[in-house]
VOPAGU-2260 file (C-alpha; in pm, 1 decimal, decimal comma):
REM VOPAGU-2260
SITE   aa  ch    i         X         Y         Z
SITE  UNK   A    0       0,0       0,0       0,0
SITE  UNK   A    1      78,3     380,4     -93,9
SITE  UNK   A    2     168,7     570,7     279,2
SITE  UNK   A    3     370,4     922,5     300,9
SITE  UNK   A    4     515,8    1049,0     590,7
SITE  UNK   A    5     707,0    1379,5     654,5
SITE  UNK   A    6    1026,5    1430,3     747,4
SITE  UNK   A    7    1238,6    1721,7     857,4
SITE  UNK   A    8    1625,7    1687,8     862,0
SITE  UNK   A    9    1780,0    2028,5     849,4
SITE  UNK   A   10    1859,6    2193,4     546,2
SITE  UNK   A   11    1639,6    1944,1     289,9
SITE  UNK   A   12    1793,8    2014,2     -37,2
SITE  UNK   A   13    2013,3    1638,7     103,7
SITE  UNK   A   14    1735,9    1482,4     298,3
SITE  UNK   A   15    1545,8    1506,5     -16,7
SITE  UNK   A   16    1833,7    1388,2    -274,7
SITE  UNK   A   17    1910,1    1078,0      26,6
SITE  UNK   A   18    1571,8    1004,0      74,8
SITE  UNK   A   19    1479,7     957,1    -263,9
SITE  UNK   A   20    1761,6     682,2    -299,3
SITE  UNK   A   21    1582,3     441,4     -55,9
SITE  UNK   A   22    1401,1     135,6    -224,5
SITE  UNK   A   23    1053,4     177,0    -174,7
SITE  UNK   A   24    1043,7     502,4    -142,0
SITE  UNK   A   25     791,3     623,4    -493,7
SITE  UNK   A   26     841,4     989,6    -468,1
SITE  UNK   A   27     980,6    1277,8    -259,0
SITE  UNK   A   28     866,1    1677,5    -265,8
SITE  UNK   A   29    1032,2    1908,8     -28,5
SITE  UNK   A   30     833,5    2174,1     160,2
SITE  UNK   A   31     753,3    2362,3     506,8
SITE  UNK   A   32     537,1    2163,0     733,1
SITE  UNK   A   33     401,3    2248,7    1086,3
SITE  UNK   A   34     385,4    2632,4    1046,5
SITE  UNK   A   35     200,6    2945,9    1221,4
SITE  UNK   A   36     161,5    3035,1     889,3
SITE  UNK   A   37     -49,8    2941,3     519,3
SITE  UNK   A   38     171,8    2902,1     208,0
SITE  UNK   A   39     475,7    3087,4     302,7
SITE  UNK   A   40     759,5    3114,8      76,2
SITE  UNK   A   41    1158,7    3034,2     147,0
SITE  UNK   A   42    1227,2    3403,9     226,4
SITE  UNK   A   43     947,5    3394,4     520,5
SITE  UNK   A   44    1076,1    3077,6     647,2
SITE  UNK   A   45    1355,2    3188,5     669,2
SITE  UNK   A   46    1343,6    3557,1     810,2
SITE  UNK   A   47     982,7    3621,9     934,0
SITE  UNK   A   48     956,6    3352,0    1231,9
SITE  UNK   A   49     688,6    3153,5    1059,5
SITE  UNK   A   50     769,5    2812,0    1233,9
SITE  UNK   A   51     784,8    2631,0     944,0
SITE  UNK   A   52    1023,7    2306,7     910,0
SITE  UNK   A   53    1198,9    2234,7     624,4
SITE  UNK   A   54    1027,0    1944,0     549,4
SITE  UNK   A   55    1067,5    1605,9     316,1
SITE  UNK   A   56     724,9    1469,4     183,4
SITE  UNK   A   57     804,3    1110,1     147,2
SITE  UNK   A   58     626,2     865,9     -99,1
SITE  UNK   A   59     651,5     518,3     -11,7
SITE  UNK   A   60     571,9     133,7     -82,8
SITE  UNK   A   61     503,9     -35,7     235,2
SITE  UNK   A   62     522,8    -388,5      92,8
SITE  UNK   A   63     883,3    -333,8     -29,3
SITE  UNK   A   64     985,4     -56,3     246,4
SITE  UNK   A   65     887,4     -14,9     597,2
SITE  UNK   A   66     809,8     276,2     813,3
SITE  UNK   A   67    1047,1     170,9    1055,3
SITE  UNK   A   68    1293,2     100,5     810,3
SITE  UNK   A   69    1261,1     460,2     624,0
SITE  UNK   A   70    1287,4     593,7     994,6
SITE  UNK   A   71    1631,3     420,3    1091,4
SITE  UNK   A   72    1795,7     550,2     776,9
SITE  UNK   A   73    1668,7     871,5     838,2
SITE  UNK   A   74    1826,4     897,2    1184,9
SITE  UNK   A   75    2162,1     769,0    1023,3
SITE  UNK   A   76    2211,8    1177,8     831,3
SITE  UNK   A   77    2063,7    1344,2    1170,7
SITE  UNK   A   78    2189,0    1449,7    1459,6
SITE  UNK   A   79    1870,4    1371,2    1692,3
SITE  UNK   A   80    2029,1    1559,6    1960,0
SITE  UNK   A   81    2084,8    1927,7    1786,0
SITE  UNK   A   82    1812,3    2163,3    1854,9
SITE  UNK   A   83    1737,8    2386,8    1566,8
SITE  UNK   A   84    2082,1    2296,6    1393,9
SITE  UNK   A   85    2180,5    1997,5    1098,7
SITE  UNK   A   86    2532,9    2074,1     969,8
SITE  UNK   A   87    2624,4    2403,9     914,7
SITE  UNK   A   88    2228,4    2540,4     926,9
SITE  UNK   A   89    2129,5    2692,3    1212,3
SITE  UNK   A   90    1719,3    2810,9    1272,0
SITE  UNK   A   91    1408,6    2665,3    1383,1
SITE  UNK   A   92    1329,0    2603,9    1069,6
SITE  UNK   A   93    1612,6    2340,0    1038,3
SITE  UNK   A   94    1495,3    2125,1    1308,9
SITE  UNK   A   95    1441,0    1751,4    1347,1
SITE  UNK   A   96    1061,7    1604,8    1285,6
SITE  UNK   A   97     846,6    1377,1    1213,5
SITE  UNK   A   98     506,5    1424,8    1077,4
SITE  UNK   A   99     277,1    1161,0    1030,8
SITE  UNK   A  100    -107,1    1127,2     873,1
SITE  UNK   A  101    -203,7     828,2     984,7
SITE  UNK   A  102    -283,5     816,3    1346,1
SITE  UNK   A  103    -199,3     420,4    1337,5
SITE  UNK   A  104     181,3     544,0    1228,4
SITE  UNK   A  105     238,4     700,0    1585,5
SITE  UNK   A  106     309,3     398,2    1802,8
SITE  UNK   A  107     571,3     286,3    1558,6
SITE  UNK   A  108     757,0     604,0    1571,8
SITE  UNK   A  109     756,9     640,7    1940,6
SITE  UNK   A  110     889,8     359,7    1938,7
SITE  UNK   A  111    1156,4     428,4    1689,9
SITE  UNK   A  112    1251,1     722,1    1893,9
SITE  UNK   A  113    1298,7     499,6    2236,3
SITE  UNK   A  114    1502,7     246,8    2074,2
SITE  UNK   A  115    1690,5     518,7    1921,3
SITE  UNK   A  116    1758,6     750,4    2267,4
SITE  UNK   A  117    1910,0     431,1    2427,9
SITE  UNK   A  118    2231,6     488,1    2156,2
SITE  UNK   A  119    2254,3     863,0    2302,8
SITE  UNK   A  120    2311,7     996,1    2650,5
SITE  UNK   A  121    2210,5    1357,7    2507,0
SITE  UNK   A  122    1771,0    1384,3    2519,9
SITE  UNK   A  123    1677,7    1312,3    2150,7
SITE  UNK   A  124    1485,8    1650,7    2045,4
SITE  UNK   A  125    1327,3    1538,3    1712,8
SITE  UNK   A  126     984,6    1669,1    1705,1
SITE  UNK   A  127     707,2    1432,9    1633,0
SITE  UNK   A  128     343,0    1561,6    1619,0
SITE  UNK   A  129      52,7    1463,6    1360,0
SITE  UNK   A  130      87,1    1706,4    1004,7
SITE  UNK   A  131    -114,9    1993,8    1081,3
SITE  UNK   A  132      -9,0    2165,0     748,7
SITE  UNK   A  133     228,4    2133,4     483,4
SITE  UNK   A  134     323,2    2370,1     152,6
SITE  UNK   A  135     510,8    2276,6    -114,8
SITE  UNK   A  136     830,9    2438,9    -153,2
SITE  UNK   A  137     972,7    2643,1    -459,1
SITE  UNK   A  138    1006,6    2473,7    -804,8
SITE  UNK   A  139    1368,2    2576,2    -746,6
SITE  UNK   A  140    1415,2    2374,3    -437,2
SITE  UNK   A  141    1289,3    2047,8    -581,7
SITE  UNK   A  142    1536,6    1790,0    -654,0
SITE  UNK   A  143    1796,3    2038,7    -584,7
SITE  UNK   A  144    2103,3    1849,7    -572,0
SITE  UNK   A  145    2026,4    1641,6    -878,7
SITE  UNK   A  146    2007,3    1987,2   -1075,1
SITE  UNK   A  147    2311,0    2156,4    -851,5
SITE  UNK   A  148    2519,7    1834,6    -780,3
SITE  UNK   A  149    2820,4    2019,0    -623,4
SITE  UNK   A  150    2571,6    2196,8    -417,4
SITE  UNK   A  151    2543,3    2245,2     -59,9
SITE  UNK   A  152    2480,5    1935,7     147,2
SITE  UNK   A  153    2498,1    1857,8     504,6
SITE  UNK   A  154    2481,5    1423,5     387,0
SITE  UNK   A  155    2853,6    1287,9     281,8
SITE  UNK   A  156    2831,3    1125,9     -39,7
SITE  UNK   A  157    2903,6     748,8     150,9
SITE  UNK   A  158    2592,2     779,5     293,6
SITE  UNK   A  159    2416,1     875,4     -17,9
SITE  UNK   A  160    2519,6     568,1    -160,2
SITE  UNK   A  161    2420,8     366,1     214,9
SITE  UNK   A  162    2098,1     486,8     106,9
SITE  UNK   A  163    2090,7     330,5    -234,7
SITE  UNK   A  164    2220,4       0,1    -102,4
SITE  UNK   A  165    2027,2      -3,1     215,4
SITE  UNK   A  166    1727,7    -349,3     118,8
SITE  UNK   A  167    1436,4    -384,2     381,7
SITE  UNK   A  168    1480,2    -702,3     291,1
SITE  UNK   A  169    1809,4    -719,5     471,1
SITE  UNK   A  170    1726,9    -665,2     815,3
């Protein structure tokens, strides 16, 4: 079956490009999710304190990928204990979530985030809360790194390739 989740992890030109590599995974947009505001643009994200996350809209076959799965790769390019920061970005609007549709989903993510806090002594601080809104980013800002490949990324290009390699299968 068809599912989406959202996914924030900082600056999402990368998350996008790394996300998209997964198997399973049918389509990625990027966008700002979980905002004060309707339909803001990059420049009010980024200067007028809208509370938007830069956000990855994620596509995916659960038959061939799971949520769980999608989730432990994601956590592999964050840093679950950085507060408003990924890499070199700094802003609430680079922060760590996860936004889900489905009700059902929540459980499995809570979960995901206890399993994962027992790797860290630092408090995990990715945000997880239903979608309450979501707008599609700039035509510019889609598939970014595929048009700008020696642009800016806070994903090495080894884990790019995890993320290609990485089988549901195999766990």
């Amino acid at each position: 079956m068809k599912k989406e989740i959202y996914l924030a992890g900082g600056c999402f030109w990368g998350t996008e490009k790394y996300l998209g590599n997964i198997q399973g995974v049918t389509g990625t947009e990027v966008g700002y999710a979980n905002g004060t505001t309707q339909n803001p643009t990059y420049e009010e994200v980024c200067h007028q304190n809208t509370g938007h996350a830069e956000t990855v809209k994620v596509e995916y076959e659960d038959s061939v990928v799971s949520l769980e799965f999608l989730l432990q790769l994601f956590y592999d390019v964050i840093d679950p204990t950085s507060l408003n920061r990924q890499g070199g970005d700094t802003g609430s609007q680079y922060r760590t979530g996860i936004y889900y549709l489905n009700q059902e989903d929540a459980p499995f993510i809570q979960e995901s985030i206890r399993e994962l806090q027992k790797s860290y002594q630092e408090r995990i601080v990715i945000e997880v809360l239903p979608l309450s809104n979501y707008t599609k980013a700039e035509d510019y800002h889609q598939k970014y790194l595929t048009k700008n490949p020696n642009g800016y990324c806070h994903i090495r290009p080894d884990q790019f390739q995890k993320a290609k390699d990485a089988s549901y299968k195999s766990i």
